[in-house]
PyMOL Python script that loads the backbone (N, CA, C, O; Angstrom):
from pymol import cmd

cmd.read_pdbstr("""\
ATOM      1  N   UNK A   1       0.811  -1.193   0.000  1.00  0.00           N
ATOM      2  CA  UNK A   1       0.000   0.000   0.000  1.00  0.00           C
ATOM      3  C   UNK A   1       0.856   1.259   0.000  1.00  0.00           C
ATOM      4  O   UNK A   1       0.518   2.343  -0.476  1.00  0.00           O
ATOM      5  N   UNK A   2       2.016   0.970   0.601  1.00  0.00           N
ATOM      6  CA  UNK A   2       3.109   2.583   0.612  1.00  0.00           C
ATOM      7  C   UNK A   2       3.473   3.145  -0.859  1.00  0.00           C
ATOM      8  O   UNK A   2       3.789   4.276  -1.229  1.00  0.00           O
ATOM      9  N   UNK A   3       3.287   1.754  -1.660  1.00  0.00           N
ATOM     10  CA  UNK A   3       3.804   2.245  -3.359  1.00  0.00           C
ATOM     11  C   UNK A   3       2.260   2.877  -3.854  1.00  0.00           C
ATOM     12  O   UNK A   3       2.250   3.960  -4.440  1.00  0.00           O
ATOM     13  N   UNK A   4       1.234   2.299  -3.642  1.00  0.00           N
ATOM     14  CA  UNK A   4       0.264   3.528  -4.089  1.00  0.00           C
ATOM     15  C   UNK A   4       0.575   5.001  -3.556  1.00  0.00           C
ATOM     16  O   UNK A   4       0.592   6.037  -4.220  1.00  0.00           O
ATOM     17  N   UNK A   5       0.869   4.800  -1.891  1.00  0.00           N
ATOM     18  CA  UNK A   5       0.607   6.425  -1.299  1.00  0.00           C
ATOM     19  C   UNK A   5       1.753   7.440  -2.089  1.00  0.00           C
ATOM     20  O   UNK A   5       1.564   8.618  -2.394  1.00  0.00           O
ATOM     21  N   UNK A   6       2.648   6.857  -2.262  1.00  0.00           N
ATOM     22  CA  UNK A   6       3.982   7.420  -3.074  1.00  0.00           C
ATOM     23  C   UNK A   6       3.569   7.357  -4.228  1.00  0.00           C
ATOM     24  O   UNK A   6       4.379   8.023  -4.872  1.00  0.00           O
ATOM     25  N   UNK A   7       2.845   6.990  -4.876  1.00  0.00           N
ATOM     26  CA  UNK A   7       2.580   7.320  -6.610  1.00  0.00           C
ATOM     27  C   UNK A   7       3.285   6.101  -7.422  1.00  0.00           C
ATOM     28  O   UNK A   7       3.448   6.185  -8.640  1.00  0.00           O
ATOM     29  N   UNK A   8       3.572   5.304  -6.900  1.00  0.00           N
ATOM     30  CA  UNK A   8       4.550   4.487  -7.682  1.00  0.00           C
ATOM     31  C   UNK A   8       3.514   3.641  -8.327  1.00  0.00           C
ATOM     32  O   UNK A   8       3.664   3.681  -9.548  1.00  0.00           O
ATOM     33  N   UNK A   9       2.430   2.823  -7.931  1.00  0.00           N
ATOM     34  CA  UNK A   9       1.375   2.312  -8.573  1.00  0.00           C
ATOM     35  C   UNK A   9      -0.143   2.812  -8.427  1.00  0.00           C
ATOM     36  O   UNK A   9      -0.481   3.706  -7.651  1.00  0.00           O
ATOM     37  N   UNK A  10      -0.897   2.207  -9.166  1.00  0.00           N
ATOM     38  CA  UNK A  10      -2.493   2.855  -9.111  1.00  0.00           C
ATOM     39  C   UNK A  10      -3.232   1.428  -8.065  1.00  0.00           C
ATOM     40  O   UNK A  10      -3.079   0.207  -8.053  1.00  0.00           O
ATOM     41  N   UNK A  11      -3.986   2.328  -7.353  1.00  0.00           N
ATOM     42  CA  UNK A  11      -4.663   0.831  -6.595  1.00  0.00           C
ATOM     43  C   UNK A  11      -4.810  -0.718  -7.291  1.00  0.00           C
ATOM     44  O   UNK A  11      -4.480  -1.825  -6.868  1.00  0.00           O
ATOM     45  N   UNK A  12      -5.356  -0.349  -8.348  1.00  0.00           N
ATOM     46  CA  UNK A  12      -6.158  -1.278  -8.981  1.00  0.00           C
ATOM     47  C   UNK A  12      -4.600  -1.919  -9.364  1.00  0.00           C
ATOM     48  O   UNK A  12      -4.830  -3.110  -9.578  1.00  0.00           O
ATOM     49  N   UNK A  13      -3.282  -1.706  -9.529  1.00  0.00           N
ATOM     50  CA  UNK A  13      -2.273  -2.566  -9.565  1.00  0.00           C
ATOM     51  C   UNK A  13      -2.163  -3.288  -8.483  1.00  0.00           C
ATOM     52  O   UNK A  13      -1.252  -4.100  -8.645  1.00  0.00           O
ATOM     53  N   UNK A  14      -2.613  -3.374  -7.541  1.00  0.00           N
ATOM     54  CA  UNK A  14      -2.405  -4.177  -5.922  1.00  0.00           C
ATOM     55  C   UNK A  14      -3.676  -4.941  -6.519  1.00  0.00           C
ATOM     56  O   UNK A  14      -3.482  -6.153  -6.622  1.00  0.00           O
ATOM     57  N   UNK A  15      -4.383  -4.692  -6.753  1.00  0.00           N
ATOM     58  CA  UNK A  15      -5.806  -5.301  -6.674  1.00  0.00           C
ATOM     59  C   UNK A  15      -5.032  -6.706  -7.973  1.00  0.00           C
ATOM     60  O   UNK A  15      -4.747  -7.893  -7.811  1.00  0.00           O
ATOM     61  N   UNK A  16      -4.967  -6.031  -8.839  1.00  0.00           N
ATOM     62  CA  UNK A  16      -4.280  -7.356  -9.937  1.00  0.00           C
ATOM     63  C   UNK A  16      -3.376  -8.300  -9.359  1.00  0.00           C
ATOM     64  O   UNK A  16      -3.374  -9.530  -9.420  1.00  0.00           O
ATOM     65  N   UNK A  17      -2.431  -7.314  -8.656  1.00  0.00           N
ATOM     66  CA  UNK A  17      -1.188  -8.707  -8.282  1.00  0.00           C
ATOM     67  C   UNK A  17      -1.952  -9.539  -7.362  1.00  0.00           C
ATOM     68  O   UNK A  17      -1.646 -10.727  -7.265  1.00  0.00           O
ATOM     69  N   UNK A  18      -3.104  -8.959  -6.536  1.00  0.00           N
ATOM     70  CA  UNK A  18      -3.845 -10.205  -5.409  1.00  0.00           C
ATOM     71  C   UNK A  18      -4.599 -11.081  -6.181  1.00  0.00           C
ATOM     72  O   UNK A  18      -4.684 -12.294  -5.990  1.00  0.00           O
ATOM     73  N   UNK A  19      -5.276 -10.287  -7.267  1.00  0.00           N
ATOM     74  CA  UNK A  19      -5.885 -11.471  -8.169  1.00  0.00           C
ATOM     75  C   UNK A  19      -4.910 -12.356  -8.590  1.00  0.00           C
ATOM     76  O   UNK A  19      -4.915 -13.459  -8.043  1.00  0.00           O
ATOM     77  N   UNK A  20      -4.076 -12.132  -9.433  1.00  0.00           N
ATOM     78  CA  UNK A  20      -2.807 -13.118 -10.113  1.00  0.00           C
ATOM     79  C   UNK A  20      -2.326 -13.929  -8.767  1.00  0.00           C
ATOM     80  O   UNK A  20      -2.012 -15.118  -8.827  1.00  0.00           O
ATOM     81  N   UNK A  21      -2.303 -13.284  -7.729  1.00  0.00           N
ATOM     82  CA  UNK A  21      -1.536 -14.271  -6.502  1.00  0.00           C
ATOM     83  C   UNK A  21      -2.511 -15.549  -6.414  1.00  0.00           C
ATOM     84  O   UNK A  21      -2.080 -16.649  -6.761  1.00  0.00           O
ATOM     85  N   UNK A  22      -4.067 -15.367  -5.861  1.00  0.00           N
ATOM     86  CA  UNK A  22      -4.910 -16.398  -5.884  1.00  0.00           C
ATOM     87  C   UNK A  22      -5.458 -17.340  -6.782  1.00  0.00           C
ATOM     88  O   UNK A  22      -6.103 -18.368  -6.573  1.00  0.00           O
ATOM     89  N   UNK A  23      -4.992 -16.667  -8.061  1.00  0.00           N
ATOM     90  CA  UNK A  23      -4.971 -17.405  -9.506  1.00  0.00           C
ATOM     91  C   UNK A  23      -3.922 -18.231  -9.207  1.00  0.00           C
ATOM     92  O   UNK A  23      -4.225 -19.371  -8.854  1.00  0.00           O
ATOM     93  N   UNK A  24      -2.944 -17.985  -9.251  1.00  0.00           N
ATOM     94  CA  UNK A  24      -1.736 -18.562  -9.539  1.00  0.00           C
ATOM     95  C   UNK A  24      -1.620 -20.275  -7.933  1.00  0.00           C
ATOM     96  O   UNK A  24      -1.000 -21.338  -7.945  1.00  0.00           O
ATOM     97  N   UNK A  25      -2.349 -19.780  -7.117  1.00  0.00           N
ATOM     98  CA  UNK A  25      -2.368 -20.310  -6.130  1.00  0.00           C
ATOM     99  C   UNK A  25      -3.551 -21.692  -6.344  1.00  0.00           C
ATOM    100  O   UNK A  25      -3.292 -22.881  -6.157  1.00  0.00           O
ATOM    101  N   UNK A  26      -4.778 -21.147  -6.751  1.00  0.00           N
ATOM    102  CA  UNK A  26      -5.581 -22.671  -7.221  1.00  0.00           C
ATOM    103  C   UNK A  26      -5.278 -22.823  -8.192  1.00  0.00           C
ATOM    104  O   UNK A  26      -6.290 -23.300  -8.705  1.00  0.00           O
ATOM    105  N   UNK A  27      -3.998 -22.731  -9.484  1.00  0.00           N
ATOM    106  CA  UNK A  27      -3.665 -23.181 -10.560  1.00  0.00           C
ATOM    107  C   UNK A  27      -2.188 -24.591  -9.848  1.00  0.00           C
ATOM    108  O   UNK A  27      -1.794 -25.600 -10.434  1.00  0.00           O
ATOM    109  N   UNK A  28      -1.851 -24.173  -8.781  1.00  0.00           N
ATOM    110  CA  UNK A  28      -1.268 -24.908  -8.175  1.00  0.00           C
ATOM    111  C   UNK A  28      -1.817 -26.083  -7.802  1.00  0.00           C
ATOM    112  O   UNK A  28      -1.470 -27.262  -7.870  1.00  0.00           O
ATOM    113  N   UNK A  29      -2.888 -25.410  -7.333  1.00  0.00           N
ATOM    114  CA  UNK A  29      -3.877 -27.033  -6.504  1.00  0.00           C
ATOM    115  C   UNK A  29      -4.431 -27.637  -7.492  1.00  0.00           C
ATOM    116  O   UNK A  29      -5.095 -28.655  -7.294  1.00  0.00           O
ATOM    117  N   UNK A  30      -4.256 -27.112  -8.742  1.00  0.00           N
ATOM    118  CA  UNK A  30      -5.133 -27.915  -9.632  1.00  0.00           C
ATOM    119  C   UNK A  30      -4.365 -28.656 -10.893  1.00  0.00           C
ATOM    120  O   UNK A  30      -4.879 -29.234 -11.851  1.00  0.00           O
ATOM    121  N   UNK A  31      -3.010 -28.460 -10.593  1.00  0.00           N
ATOM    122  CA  UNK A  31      -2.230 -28.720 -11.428  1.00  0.00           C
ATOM    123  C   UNK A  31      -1.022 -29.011 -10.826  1.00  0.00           C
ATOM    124  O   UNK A  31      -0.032 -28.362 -11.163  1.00  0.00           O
ATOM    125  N   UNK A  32      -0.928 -29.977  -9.897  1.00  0.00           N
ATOM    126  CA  UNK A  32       0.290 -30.314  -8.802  1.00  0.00           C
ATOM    127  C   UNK A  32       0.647 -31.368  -9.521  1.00  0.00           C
ATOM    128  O   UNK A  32       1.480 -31.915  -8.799  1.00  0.00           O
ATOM    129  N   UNK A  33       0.520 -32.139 -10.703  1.00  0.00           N
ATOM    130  CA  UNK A  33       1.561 -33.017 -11.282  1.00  0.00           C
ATOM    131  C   UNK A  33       2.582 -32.048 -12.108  1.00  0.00           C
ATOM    132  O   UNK A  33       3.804 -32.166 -12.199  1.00  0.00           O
ATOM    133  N   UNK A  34       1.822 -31.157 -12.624  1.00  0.00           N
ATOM    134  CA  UNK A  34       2.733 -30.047 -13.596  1.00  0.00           C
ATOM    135  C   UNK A  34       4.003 -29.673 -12.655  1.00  0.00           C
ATOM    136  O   UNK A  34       5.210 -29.740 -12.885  1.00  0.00           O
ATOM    137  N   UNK A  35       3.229 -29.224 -11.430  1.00  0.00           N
ATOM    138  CA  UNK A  35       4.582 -28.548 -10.772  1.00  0.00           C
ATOM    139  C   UNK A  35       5.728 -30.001 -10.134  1.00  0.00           C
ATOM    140  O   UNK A  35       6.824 -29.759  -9.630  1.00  0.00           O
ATOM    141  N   UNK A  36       5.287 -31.151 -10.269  1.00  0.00           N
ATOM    142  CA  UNK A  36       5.685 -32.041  -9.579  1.00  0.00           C
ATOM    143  C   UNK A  36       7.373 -32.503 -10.791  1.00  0.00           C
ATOM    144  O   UNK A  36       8.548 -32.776 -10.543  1.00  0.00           O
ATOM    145  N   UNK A  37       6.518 -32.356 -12.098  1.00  0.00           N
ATOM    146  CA  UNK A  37       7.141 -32.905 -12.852  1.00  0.00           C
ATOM    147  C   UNK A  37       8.513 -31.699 -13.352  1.00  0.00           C
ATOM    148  O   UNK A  37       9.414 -32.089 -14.094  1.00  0.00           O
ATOM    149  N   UNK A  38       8.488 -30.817 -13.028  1.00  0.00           N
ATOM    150  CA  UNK A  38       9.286 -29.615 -13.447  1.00  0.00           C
ATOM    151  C   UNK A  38       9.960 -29.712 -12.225  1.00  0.00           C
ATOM    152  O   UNK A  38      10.997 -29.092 -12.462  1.00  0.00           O
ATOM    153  N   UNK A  39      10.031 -30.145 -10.932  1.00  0.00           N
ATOM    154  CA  UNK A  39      10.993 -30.230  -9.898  1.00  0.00           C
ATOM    155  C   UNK A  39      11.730 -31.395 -10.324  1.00  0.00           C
ATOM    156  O   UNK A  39      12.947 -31.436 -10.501  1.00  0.00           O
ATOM    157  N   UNK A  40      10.936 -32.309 -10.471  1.00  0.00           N
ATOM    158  CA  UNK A  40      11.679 -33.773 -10.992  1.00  0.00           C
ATOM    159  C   UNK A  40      13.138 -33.700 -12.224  1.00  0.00           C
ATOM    160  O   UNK A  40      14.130 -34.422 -12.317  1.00  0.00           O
ATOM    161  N   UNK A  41      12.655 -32.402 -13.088  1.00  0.00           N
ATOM    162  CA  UNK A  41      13.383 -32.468 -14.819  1.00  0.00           C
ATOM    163  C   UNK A  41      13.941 -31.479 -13.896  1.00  0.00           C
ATOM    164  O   UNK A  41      15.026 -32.061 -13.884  1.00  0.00           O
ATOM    165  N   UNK A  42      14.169 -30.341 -12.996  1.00  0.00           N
ATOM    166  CA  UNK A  42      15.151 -29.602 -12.188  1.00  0.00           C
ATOM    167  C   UNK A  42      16.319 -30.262 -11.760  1.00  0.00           C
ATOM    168  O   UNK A  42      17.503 -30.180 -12.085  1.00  0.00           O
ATOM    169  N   UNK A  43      15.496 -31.137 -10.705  1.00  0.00           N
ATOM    170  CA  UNK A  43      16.648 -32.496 -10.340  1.00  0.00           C
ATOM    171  C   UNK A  43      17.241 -33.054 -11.532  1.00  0.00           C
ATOM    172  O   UNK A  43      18.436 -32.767 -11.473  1.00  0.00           O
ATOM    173  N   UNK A  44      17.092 -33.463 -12.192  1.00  0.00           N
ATOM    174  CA  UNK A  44      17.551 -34.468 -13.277  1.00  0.00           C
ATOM    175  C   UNK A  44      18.506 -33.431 -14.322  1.00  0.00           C
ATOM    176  O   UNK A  44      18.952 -34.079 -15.269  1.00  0.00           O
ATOM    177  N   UNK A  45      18.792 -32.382 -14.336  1.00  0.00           N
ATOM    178  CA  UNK A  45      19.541 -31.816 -15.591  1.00  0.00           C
ATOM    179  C   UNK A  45      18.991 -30.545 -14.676  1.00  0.00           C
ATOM    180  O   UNK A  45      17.816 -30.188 -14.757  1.00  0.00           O
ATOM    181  N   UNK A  46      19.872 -29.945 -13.864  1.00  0.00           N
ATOM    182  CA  UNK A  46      19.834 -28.850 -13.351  1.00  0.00           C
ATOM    183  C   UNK A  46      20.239 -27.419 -14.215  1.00  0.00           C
ATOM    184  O   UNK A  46      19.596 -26.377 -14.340  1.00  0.00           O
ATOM    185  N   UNK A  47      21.571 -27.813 -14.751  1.00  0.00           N
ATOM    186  CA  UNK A  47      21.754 -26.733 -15.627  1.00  0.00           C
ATOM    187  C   UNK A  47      20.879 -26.153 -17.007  1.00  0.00           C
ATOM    188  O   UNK A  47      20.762 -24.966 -17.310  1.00  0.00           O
ATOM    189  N   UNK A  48      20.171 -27.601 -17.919  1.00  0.00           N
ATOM    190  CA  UNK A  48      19.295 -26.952 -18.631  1.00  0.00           C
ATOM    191  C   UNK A  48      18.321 -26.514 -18.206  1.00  0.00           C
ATOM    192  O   UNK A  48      17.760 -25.689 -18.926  1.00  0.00           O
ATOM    193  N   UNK A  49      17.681 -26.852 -16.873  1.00  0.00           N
ATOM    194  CA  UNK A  49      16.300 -26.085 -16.406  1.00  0.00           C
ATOM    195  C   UNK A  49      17.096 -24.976 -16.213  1.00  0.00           C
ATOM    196  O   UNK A  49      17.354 -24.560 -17.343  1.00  0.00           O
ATOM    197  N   UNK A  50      17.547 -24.376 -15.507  1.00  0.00           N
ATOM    198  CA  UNK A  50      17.879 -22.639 -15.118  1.00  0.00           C
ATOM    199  C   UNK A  50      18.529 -21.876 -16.671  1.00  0.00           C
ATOM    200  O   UNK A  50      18.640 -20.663 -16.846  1.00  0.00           O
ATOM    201  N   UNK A  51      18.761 -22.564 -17.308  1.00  0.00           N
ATOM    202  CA  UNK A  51      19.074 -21.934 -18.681  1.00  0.00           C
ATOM    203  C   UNK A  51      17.780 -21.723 -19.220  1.00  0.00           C
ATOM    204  O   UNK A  51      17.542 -20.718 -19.890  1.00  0.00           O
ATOM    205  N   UNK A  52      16.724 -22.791 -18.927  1.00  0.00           N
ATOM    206  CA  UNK A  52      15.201 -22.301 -20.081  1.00  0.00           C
ATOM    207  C   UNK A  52      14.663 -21.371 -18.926  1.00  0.00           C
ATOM    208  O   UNK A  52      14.069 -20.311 -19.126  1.00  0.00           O
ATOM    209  N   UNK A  53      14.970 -21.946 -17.611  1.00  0.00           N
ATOM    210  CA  UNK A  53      13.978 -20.557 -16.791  1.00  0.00           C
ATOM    211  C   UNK A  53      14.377 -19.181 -17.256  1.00  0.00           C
ATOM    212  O   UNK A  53      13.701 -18.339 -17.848  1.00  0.00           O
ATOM    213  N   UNK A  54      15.847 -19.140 -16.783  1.00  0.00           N
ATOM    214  CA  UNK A  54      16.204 -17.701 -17.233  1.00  0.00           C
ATOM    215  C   UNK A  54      15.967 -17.414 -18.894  1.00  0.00           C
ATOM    216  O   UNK A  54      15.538 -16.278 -19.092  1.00  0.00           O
ATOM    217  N   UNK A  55      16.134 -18.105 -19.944  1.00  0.00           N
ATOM    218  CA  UNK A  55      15.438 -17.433 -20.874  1.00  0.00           C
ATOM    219  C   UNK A  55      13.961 -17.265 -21.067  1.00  0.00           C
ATOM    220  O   UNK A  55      13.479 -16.417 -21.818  1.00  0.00           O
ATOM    221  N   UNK A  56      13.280 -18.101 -20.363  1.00  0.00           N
ATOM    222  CA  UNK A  56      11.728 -17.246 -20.112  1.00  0.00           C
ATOM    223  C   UNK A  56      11.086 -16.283 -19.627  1.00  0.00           C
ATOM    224  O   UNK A  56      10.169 -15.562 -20.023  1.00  0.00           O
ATOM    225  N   UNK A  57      12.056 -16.423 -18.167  1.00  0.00           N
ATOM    226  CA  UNK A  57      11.813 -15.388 -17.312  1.00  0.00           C
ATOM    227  C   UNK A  57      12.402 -13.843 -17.951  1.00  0.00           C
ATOM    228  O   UNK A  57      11.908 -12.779 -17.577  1.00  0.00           O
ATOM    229  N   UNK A  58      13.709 -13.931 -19.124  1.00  0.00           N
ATOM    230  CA  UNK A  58      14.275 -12.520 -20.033  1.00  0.00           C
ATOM    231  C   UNK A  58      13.210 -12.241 -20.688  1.00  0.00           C
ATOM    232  O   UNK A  58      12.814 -11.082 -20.807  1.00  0.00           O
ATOM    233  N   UNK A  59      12.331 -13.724 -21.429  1.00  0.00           N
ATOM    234  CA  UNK A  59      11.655 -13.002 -22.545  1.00  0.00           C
ATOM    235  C   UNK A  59      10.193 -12.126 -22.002  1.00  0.00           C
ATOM    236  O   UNK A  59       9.753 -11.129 -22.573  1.00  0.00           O
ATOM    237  N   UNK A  60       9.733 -12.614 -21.068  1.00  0.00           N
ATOM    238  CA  UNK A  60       8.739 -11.928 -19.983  1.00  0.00           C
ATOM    239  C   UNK A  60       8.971 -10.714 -19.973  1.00  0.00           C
ATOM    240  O   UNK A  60       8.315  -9.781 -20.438  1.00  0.00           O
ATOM    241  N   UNK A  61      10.421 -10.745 -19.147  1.00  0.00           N
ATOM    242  CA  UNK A  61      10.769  -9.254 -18.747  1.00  0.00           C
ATOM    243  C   UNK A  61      10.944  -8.061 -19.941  1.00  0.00           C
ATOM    244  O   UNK A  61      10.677  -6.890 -19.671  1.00  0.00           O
ATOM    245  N   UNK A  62      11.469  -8.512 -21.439  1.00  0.00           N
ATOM    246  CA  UNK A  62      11.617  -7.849 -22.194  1.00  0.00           C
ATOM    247  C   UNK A  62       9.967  -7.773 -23.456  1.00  0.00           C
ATOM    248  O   UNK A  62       9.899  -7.242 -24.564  1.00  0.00           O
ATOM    249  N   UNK A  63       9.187  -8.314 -22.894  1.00  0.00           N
ATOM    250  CA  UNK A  63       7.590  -8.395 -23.545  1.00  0.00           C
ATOM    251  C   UNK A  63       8.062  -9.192 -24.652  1.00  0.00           C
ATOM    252  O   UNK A  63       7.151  -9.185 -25.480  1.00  0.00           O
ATOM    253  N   UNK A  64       9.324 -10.082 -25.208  1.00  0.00           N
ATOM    254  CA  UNK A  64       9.510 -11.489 -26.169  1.00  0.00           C
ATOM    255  C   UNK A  64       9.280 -10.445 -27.320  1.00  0.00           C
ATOM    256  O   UNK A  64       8.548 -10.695 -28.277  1.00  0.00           O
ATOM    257  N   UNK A  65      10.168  -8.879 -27.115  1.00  0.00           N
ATOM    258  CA  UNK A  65      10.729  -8.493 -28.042  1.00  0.00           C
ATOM    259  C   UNK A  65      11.721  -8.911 -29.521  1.00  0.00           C
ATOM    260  O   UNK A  65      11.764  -8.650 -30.724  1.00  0.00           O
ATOM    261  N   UNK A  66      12.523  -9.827 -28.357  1.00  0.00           N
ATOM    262  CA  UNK A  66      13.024 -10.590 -29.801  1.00  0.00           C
ATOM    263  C   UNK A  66      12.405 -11.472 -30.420  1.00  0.00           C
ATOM    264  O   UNK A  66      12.694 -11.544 -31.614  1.00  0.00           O
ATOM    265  N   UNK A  67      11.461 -12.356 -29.950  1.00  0.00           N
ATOM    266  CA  UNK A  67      10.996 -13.455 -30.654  1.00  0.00           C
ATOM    267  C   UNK A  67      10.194 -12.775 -31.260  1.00  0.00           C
ATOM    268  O   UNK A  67      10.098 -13.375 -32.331  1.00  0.00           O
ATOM    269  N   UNK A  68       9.130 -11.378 -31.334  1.00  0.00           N
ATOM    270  CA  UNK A  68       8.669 -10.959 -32.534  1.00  0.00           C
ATOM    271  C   UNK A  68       9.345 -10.072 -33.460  1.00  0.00           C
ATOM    272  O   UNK A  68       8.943  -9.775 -34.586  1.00  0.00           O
ATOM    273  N   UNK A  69      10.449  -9.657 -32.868  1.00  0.00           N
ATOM    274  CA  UNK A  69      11.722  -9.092 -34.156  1.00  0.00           C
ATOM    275  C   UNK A  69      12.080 -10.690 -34.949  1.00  0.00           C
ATOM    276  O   UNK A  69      12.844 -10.640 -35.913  1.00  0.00           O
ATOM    277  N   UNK A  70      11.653 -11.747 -34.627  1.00  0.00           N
ATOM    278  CA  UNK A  70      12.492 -12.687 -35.303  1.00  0.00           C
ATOM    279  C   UNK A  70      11.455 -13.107 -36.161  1.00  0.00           C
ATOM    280  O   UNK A  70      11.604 -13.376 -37.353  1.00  0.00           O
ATOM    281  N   UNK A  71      10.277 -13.164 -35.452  1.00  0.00           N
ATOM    282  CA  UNK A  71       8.815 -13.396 -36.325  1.00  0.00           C
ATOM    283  C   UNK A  71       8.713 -12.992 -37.403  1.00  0.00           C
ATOM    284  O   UNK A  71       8.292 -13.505 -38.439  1.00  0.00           O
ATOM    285  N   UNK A  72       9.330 -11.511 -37.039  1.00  0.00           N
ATOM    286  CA  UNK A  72       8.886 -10.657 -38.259  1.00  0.00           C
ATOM    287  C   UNK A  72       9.699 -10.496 -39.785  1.00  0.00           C
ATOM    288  O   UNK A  72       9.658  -9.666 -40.694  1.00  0.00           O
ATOM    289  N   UNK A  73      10.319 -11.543 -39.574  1.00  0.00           N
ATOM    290  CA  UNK A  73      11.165 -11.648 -40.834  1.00  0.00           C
ATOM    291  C   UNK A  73      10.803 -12.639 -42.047  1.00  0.00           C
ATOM    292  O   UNK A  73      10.411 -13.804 -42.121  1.00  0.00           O
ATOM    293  N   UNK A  74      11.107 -11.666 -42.924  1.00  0.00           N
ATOM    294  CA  UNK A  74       9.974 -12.526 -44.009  1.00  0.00           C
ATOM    295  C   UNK A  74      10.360 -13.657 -44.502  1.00  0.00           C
ATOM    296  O   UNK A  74       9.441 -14.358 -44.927  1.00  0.00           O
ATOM    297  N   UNK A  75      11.213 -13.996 -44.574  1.00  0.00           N
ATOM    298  CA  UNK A  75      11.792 -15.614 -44.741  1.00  0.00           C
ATOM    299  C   UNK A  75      11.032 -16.350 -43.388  1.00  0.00           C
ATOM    300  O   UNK A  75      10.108 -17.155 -43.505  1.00  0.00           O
ATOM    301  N   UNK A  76      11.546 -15.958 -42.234  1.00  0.00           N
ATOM    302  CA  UNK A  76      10.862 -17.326 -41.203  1.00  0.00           C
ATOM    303  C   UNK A  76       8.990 -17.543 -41.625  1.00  0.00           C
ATOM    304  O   UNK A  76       8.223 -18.496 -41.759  1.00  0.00           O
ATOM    305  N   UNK A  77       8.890 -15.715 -41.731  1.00  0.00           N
ATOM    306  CA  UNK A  77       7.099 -15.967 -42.231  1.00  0.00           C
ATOM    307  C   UNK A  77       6.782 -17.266 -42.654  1.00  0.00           C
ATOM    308  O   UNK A  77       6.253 -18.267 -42.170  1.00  0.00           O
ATOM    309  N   UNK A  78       7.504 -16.767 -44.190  1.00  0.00           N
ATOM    310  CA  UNK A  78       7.095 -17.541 -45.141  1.00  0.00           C
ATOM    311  C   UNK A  78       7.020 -19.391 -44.508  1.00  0.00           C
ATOM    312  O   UNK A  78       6.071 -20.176 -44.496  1.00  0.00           O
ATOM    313  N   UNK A  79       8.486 -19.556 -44.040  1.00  0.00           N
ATOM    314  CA  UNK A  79       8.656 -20.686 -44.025  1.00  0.00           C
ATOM    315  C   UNK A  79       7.305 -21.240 -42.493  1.00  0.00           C
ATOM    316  O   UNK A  79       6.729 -22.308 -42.702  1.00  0.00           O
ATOM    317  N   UNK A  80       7.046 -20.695 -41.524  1.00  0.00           N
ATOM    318  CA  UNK A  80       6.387 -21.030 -41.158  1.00  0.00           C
ATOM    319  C   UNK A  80       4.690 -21.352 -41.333  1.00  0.00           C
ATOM    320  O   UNK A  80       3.902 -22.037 -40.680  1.00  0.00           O
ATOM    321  N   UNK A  81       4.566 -20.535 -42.500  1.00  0.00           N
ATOM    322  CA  UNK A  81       3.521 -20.550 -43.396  1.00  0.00           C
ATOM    323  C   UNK A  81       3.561 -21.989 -43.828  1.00  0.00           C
ATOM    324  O   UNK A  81       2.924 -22.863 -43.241  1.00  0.00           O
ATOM    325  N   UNK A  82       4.393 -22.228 -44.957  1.00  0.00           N
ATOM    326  CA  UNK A  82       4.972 -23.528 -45.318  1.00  0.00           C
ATOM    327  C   UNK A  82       4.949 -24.559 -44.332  1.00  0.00           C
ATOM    328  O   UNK A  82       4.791 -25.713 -44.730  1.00  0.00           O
ATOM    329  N   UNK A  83       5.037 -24.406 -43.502  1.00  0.00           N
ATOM    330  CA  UNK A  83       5.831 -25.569 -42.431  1.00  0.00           C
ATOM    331  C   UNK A  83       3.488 -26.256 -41.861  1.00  0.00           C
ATOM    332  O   UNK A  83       2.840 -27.299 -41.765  1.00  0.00           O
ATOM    333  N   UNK A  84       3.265 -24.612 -41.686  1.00  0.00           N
ATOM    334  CA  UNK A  84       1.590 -24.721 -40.939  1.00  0.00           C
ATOM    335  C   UNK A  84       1.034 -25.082 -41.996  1.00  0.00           C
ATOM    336  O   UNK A  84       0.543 -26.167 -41.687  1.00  0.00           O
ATOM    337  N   UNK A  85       0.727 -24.835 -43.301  1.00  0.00           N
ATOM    338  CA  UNK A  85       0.077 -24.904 -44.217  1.00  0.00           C
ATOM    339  C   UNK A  85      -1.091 -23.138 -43.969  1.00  0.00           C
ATOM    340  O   UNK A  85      -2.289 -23.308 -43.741  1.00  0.00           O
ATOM    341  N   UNK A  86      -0.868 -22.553 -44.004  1.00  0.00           N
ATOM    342  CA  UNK A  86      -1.615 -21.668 -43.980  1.00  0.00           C
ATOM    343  C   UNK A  86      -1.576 -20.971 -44.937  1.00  0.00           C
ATOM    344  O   UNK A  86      -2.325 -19.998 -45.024  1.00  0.00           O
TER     345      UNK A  86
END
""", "prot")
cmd.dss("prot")
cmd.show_as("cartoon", "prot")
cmd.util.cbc("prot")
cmd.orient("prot")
């Protein structure tokens, strides 16, 4: 609540992150093999899990700027056109 009184966010941003928190919380209870199986492939090959986390967690942070600078090139277009049949 101190980052609203300071201006740093608008209420309704607290109000989202509590929604996303309780979302994110019965997506847990409802999907505990998902999380079961991603601790398991953690254990098992530690270094490629923190290599795909951290590149997910970059492309998040950067809105997956590059993957639509890469989209947008007219060769991959095409070929993914090709590849989908579209």
């Amino acid at each position: 609540m101190v980052r609203n009184y300071l201006g740093y966010h608008y209420p309704t941003d607290s109000l989202a992150g509590a929604a996303l928190g309780v979302f994110a919380v019965s997506l847990h209870g409802r999907f505990h093999l998902l999380g079961s199986r991603l601790l398991s492939f953690e254990k098992r090959v530690t270094p490629a899990f923190y290599m795909l986390a951290f590149f997910v967690t970059y492309q998040i942070a950067t809105l997956f700027d590059d993957v639509r600078a890469l989209l947008a090139l007219p060769c991959l277009r095409a070929f993914i056109r090709r590849v989908l049949h579209l």
